[in-house]
N, C-alpha and C positions, 0 to 999 in steps of 0.2 A: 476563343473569346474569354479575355480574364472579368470576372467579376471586381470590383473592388469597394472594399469597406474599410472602416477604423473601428476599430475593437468595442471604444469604450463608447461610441457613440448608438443614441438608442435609434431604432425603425422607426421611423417619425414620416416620413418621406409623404406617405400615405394620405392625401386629405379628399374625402369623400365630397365636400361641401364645395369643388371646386367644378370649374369646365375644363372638358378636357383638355384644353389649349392651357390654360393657366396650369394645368395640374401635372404636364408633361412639361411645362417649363418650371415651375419649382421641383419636380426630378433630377432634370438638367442642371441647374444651379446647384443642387445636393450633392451631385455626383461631380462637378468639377469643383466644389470644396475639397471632397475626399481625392480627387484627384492633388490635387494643389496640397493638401498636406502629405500624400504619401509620395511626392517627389519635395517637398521640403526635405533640408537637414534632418537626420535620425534624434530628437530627443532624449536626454539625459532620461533614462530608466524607464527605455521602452526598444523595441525590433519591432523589426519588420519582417515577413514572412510570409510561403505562401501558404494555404492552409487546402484542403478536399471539404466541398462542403457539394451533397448530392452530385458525385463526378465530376466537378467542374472547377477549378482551382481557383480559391480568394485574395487576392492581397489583401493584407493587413498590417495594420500598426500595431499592435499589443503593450499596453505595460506590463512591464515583468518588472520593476521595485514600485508595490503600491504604501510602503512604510509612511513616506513622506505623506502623502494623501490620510492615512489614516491615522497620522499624531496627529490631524485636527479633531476627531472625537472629543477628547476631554476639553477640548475649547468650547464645542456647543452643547456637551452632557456634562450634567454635574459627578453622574458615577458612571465606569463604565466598567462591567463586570465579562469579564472571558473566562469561560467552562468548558472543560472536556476532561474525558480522559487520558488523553495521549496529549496534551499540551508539554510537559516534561520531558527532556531527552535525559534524565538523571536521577538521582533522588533530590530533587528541590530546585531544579536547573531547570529554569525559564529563559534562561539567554536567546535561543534560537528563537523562541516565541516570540521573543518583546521589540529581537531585533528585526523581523520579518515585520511585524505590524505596527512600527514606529510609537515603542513602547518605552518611553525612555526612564521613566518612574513607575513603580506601582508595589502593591504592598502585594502578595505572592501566600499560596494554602495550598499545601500539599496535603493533601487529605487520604489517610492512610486505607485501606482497600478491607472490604468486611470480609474478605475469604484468606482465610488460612492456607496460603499456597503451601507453605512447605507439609502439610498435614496431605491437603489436596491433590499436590502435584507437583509432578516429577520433570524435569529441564532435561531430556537427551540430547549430549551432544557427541557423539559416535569417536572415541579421542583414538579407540583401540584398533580401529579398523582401517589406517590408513586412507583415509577418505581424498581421492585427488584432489589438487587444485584448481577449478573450475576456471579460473583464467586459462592455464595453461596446457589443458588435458579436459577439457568439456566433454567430447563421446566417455573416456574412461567414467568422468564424476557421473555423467547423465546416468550411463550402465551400474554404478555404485550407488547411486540413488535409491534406484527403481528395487534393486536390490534391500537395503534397506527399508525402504517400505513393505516389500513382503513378511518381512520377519518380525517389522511391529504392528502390521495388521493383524500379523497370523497371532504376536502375541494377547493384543488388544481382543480378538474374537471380532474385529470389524469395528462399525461404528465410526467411522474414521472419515477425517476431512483432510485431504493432500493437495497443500497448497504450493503453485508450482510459480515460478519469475516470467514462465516464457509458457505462448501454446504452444508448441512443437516437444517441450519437455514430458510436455502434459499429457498429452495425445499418446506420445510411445510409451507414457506412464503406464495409462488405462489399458492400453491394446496390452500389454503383460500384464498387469497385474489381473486385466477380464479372463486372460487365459490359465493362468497359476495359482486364482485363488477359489476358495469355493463360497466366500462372500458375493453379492449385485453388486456391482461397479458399475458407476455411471461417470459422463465426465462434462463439466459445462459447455453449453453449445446441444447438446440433444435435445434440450426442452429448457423454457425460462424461467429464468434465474428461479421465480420464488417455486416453480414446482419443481425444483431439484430439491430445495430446502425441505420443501415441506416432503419428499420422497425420502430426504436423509433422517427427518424425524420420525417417521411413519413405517420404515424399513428395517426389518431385525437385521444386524450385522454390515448394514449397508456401508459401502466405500462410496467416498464422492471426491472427485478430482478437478480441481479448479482453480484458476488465476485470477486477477487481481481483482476484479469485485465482489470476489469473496473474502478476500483479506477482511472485509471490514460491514458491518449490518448482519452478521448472521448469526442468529440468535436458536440454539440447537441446545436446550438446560438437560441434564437426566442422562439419563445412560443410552441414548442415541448417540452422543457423542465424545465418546471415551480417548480419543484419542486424535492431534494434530499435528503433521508432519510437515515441514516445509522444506523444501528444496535448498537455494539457495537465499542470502541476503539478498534483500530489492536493492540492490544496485543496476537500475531502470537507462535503459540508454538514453542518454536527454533528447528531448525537443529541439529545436530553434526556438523557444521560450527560456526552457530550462540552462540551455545552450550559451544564450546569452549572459542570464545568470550568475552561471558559472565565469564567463568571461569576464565581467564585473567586477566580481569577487580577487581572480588572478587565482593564484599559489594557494589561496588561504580557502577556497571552495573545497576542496576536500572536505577538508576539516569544520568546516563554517557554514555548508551546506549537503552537500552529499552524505555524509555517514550522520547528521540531523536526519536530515530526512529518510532512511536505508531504518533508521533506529525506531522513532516514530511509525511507519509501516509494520516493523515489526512486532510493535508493541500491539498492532492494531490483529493481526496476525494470533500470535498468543493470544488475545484476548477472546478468540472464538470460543475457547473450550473450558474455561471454568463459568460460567453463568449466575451458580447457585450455590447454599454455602454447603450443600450437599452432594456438588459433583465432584466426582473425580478422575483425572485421566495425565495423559501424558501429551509434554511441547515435545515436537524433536526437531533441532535445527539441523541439517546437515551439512552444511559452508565447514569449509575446516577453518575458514580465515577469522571462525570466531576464538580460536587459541594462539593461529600461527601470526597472526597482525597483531600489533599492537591496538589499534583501534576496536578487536573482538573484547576485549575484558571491558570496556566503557560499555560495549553496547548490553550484554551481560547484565551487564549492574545497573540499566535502564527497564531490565525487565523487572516482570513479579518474582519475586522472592522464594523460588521454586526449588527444592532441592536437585542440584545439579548430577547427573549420571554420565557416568562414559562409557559404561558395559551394556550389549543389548543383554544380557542374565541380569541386571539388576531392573532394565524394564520387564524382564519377563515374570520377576521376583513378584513386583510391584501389582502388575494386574497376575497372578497367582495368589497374593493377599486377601484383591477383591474377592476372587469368589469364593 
């Protein structure tokens, strides 16, 4: 038995104040609306799809371009102010922002960052070590990875947050590196989210290994967290949201959308390990396609301003300083 709903419309269905006769018939009428629009025509800048919601499959309508919907803002706000810090996929480049949120004017502050990254922190990207290419040799890169993280743990003394694209990366991450090192390795999924965190701040030397909702909220200042490695570039399998999206777009979603979005994660990613203007430690990206692509130098130059490394001896240089 399929459930069926529309995305955008709210649980209303519900009304207490009625008899149950009346109250199963405005159900009924609820449900052969949503019926009746999810066999109408597909709508310009929405899918349909089915979705798992508690076991049991939903049809859905979903908008996937809410642009349009939202250049109404400035019609009934006299200012309308958007803040983050990963809004820019560049230095000063709002494009993707303004196009996503039907931003067709706006005046644009790129407000320059209170930490001294190049003083701070150190950008590894592994150029000398032959790193596979993860499209086309994934077991090799996985085993190069894993690899790699040993020797910047070992360098770092621990502390360390290893953020991974996929679980299954993640998993044969920790099951080695729990065996080869002689820091605590823990990996998300053992216990939740926030008491991994607070075991990563609280842990001398500790390793933590985790995916994507760690990329972003995790807040680790001081010398608990000296050091962030990540796997690969989030080039995320789409959706049938995303999916369509991309279909939208045609030819120009690579560029338009996908390494936008791949950049921004990234930036979200990086952002875990300098906190304070007193910490310091090392990014290590390890995708080779952030040299061999043409598209790696843009995303590069979207991050902080970190002095870039290609030798693991210049990161081992690096934390050899610290102490």
């Amino acid at each position: 038995q399929y459930a069926l709903e529309v995305a955008t419309d709210a649980d209303s269905d519900y009304a207490p104040d009625l008899d149950p006769t009346e109250a199963d018939a405005r159900q009924l009428r609820a449900l052969a609306e949503r019926v009746e629009r999810l066999a109408a025509p597909t709508e310009p800048g929405t899918v349909r799809h089915i979705a798992w919601r508690d076991g049991s499959p939903v049809a859905k309508v979903t908008r996937f371009d809410v642009g349009e919907l939202l250049a109404w803002l400035p019609v009934h706000f006299h200012t309308v102010v958007y803040t983050s810090a990963t809004l820019a996929t560049g230095p000063g480049d709002f494009h993707y922002f303004q196009a996503r949120n039907g931003i067709s004017r706006a005046r644009t502050l790129c407000v320059p960052s209170p930490f001294d990254y190049q003083a701070q922190c150190l950008l590894y990207v592994p150029m000398e070590h032959g790193m596979p290419d993860p499209r086309r040799h994934r077991e090799r890169f996985d085993h190069s990875v894993r690899r790699q993280m040993w020797m910047l743990v070992q360098a770092a003394g621990g502390g360390a947050l290893l953020l991974f694209t996929s679980h299954a990366a993640m998993r044969a991450a920790a099951e080695l590196l729990s065996a080869h090192l002689s820091y605590p390795v823990r990996r998300q999924g053992e216990a939740p989210r926030p008491a991994l965190i607070d075991w990563l701040k609280g842990t001398s030397g500790a390793v933590l290994c985790a995916t994507a909702s760690f990329w972003e909220g995790v807040d680790v200042p001081g010398e608990a967290l000296r050091l962030v490695a990540i796997d690969k570039l989030p080039f995320e399998a789409p959706g049938p949201v995303e999916r369509a999206r991309q279909e939208a777009l045609g030819r120009r979603a690579f560029w338009e959308l996908v390494v936008p979005e791949a950049t921004l994660k990234l930036k979200q990613g990086f952002g875990r390990l300098i906190r304070t203007q007193t910490d310091r430690g090392v990014v290590a990206i390890l995708d080779p396609r952030l040299w061999t692509e043409r598209y790696g130098r843009g995303i590069v130059e979207a991050l902080p301003d970190a002095r870039v490394v290609i030798r693991i001896e210049d990161v081992q240089a690096f934390y050899g300083a610290r102490e």
